[in-house]
C-alpha positions as CSV (number, residue, x, y, z in Angstrom):
1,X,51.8,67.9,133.9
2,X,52.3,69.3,137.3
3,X,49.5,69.9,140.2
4,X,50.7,71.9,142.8
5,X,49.1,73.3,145.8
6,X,52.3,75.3,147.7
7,X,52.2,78.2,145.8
8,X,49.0,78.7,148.1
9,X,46.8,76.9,150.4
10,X,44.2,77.8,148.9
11,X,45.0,77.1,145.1
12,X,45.2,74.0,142.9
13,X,47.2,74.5,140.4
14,X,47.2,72.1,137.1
15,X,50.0,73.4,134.8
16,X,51.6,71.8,131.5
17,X,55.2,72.2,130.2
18,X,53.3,72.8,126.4
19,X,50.3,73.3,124.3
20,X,50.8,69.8,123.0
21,X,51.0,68.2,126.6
22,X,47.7,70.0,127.8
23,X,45.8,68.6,124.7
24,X,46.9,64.6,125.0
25,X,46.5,65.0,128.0
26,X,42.5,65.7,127.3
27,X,42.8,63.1,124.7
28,X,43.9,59.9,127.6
29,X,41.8,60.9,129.4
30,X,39.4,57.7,130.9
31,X,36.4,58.4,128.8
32,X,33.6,57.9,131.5
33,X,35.7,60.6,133.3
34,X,35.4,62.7,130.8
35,X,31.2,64.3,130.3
36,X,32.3,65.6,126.8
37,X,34.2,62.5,125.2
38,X,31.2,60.6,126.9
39,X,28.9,63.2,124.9
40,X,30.8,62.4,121.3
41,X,28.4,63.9,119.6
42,X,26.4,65.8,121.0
43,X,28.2,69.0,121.2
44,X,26.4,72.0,120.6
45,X,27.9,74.4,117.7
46,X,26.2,77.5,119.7
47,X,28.0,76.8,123.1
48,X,31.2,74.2,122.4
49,X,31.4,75.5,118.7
50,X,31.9,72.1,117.7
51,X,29.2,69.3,117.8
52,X,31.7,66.3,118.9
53,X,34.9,66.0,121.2
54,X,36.7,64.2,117.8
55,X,36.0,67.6,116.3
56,X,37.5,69.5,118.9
57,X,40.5,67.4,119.2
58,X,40.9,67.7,115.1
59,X,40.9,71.3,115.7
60,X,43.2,71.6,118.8
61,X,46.0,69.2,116.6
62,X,45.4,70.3,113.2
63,X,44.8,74.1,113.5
64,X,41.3,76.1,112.8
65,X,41.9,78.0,109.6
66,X,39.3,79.5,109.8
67,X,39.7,81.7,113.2
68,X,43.5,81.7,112.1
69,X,42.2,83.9,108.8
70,X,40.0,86.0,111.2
71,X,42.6,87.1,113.4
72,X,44.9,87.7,110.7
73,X,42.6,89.7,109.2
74,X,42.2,91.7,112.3
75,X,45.6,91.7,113.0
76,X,46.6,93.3,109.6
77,X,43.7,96.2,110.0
78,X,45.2,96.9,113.4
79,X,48.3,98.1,111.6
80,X,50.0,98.2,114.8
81,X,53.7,97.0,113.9
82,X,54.3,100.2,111.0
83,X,53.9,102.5,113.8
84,X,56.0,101.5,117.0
85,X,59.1,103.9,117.2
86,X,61.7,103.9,120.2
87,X,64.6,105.7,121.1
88,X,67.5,105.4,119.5
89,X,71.7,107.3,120.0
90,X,72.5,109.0,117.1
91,X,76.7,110.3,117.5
92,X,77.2,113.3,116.2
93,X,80.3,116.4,116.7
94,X,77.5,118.5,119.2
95,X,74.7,116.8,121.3
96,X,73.1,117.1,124.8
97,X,73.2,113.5,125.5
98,X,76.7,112.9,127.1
99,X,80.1,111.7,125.2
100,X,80.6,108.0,124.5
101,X,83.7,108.0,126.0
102,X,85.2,105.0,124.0
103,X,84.9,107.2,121.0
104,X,87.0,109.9,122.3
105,X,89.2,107.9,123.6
106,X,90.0,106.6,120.0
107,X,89.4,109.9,118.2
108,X,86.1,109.5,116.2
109,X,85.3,113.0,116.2
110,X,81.6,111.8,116.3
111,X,81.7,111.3,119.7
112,X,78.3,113.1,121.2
113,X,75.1,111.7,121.8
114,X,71.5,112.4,120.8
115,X,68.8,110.4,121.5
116,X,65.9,110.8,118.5
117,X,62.9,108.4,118.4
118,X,63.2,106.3,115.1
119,X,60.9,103.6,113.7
120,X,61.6,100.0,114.5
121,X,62.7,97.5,112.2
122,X,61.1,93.7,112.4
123,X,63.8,92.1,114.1
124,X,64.4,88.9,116.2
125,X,63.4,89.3,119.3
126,X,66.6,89.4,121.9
127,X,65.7,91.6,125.1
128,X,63.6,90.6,128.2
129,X,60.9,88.2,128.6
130,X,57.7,89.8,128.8
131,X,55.1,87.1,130.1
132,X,51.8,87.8,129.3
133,X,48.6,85.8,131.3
134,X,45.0,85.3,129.1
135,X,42.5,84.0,131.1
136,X,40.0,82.3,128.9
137,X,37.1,82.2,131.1
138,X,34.3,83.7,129.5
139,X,30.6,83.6,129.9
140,X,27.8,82.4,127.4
141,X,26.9,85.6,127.5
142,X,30.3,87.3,125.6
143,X,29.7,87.2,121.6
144,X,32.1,85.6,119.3
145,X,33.0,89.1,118.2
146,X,34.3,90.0,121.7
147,X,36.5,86.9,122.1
148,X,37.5,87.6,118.3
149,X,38.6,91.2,119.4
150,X,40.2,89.9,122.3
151,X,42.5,87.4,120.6
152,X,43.7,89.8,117.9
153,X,44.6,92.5,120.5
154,X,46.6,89.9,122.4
155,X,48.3,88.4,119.4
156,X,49.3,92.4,117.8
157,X,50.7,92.8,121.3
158,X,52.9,89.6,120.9
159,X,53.8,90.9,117.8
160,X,54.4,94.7,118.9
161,X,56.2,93.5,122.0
162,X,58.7,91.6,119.5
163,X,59.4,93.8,116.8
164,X,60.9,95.8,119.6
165,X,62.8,93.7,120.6
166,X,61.2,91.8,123.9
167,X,61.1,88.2,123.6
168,X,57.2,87.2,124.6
169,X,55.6,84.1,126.6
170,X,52.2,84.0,126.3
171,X,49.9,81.2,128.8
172,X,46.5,80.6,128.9
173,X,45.0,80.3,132.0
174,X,41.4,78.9,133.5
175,X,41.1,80.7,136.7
176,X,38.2,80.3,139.0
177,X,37.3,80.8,143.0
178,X,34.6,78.2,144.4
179,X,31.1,79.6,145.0
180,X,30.1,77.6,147.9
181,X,30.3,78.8,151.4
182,X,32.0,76.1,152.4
183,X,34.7,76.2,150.0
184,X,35.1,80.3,149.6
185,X,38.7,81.3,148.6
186,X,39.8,78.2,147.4
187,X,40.5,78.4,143.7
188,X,41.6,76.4,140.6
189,X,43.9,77.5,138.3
190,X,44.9,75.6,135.3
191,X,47.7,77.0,133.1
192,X,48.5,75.9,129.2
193,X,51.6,77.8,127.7
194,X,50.6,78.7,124.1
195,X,53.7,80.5,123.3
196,X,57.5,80.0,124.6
197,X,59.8,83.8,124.7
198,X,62.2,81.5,122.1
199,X,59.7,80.3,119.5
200,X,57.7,82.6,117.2
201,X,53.5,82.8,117.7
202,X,52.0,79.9,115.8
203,X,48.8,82.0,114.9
204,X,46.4,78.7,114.4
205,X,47.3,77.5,118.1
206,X,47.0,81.0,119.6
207,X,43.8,81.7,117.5
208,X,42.1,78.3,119.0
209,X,43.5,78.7,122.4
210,X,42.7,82.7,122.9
211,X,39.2,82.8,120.8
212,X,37.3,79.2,120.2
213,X,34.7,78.3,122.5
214,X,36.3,74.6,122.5
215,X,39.1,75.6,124.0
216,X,38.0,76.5,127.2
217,X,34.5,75.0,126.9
218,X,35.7,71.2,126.3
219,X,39.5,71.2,127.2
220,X,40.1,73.5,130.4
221,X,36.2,71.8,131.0
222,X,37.8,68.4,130.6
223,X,41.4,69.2,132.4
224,X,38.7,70.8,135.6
225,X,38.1,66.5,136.1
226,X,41.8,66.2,136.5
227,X,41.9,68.9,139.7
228,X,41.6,68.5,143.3
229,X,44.5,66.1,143.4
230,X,45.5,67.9,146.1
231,X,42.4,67.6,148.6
232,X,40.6,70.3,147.2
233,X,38.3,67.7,144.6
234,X,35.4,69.4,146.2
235,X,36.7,72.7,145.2
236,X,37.0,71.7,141.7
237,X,33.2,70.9,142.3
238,X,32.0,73.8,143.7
239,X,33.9,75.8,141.0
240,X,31.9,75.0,138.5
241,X,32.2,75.4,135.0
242,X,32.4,79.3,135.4
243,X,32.6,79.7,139.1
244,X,32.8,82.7,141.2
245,X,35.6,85.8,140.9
246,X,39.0,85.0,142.0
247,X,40.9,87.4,143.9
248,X,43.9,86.0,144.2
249,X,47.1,88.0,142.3
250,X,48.1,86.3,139.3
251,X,51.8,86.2,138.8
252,X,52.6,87.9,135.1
253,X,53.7,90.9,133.3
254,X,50.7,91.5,131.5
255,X,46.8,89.8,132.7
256,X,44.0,90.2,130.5
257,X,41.0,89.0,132.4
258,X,38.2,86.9,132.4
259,X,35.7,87.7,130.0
260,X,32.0,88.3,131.5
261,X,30.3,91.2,129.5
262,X,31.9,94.0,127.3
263,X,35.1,95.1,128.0
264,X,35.5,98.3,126.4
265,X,39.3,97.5,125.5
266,X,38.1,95.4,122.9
267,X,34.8,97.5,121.1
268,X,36.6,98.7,118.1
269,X,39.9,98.6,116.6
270,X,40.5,102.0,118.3
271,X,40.0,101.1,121.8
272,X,42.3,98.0,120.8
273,X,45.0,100.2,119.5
274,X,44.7,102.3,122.8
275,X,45.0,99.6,125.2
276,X,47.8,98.4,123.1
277,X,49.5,102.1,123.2
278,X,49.0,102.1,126.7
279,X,50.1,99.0,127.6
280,X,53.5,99.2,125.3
281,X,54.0,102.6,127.2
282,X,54.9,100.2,130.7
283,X,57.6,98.9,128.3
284,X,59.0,102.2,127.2
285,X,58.0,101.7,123.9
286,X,55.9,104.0,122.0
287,X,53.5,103.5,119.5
288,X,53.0,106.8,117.0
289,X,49.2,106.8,116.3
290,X,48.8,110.6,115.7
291,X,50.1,110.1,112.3
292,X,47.9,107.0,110.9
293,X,46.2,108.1,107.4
């Protein structure tokens, strides 16, 4: 666990080396520093989606089958992996990509190159990192279906972006600018890696940390109690539990945004494929959608 203000004056920044480190972390907490382990059980289902903190930390450690299904399910109908082709050299005796000079060198007589799009094989992931930023901030007002929608489309990303070959770090970020006038620009920012580029996406932690209310609503709640280390504790006050729009750039390949109304990225599993299309397109990767059934 590492707070750093540096970065920016006007940032406090809480971040973990893992998943695992941001959760015990909630769980030694002091108790009467803590409003939901103090709570126990009086959670609300509607709000926290659980109705005690031991619930939520059962959850966080022993997975959520239940969202994990969901996703999957989502994940599945999105189809998106089947239909991501990419460039590939193809050596032939005529082409109009240039000579692979290695081969004429040697004699193959196969020595010109054509690039044709092919389909892409599941493979391990090999090439860059691509680091991808979720903020988890959402208002009471976003349906479960939105944040459902949301976490599939980020998870068939990770999995587009690595059947071609990228490797992918995913972190999940609570990012908020203090309201009051007295503290405006000063922001907190709390940051729990979910994913490493090495390790392959464990679907119940990225389900839990990308889509149940918990997550954000008892644990980056929980971890806001631990900020202001730095001289900003009145920052992490003024914040609040949503707290007002933060302008500051965040630092990442790909950001998906807090969550405060509809985002029409996420209505259907068409506007999810589309976002995904376009987004894969700043990677040079393509995905073929004109030819679904």
């Amino acid at each position: 666990m590492i707070f750093d203000n540096t970065s920016h004056p006007k940032i406090d920044t809480l971040s973990f080396d893992s998943y695992t480190e941001a959760i015990e972390a909630v769980r030694n907490m002091d108790a009467e520093k803590n409003e939901w382990r103090k709570r126990s059980m009086g959670l609300s289902r509607h709000f926290e989606g659980v109705s005690s903190f031991s619930e939520a930390m059962q959850l966080a450690f022993g997975g959520w089958p239940e969202g994990k299904n969901r996703i999957k399910a989502l994940v599945d109908k999105l189809d998106i992996q089947s239909h991501i082709v990419k460039p590939a050299i193809f050596f032939d005796v005529v082409g109009d990509g240039g000579f692979d000079m290695g081969r004429v060198l040697t004699g193959v007589p196969e020595n010109m190159m054509d690039w044709r799009e092919t389909e892409i094989e599941q493979k391990s992931p090999t090439g860059d990192i691509v680091r991808i930023v979720f903020n988890c901030v959402a208002s009471g007002m976003v349906s479960t279906d939105v944040l459902e929608k949301r976490g599939a489309a980020v998870l068939a990303l990770v999995d587009a972006l690595e059947t071609a070959g990228k490797r992918v770090e995913l972190d999940v970020i609570y990012y908020i600018g203090a309201s009051g006038k007295s503290e405006a620009g000063k922001v907190i920012k709390i940051i729990v890696p979910v994913k490493r580029a090495d390790f392959a996406a464990q679907i119940d932690q990225i389900a839990f940390a990308l889509v149940h209310p918990a997550f954000m609503r008892v644990f980056m709640f929980s971890l806001l109690s631990l900020c202001g280390q730095n001289g900003k504790a009145s920052a992490a006050t003024s914040c609040g539990h949503f707290g007002a729009e933060s302008r500051y750039p965040i630092e990442a390949d790909i950001y998906i945004d807090k969550a405060y109304g509809l985002d029409s990225n996420f209505e259907s599993a068409q506007s999810i494929t589309q976002w995904i299309k376009n987004t894969l397109h700043k990677f040079g990767i393509r995905l073929d959608t004109d030819n679904r059934p």
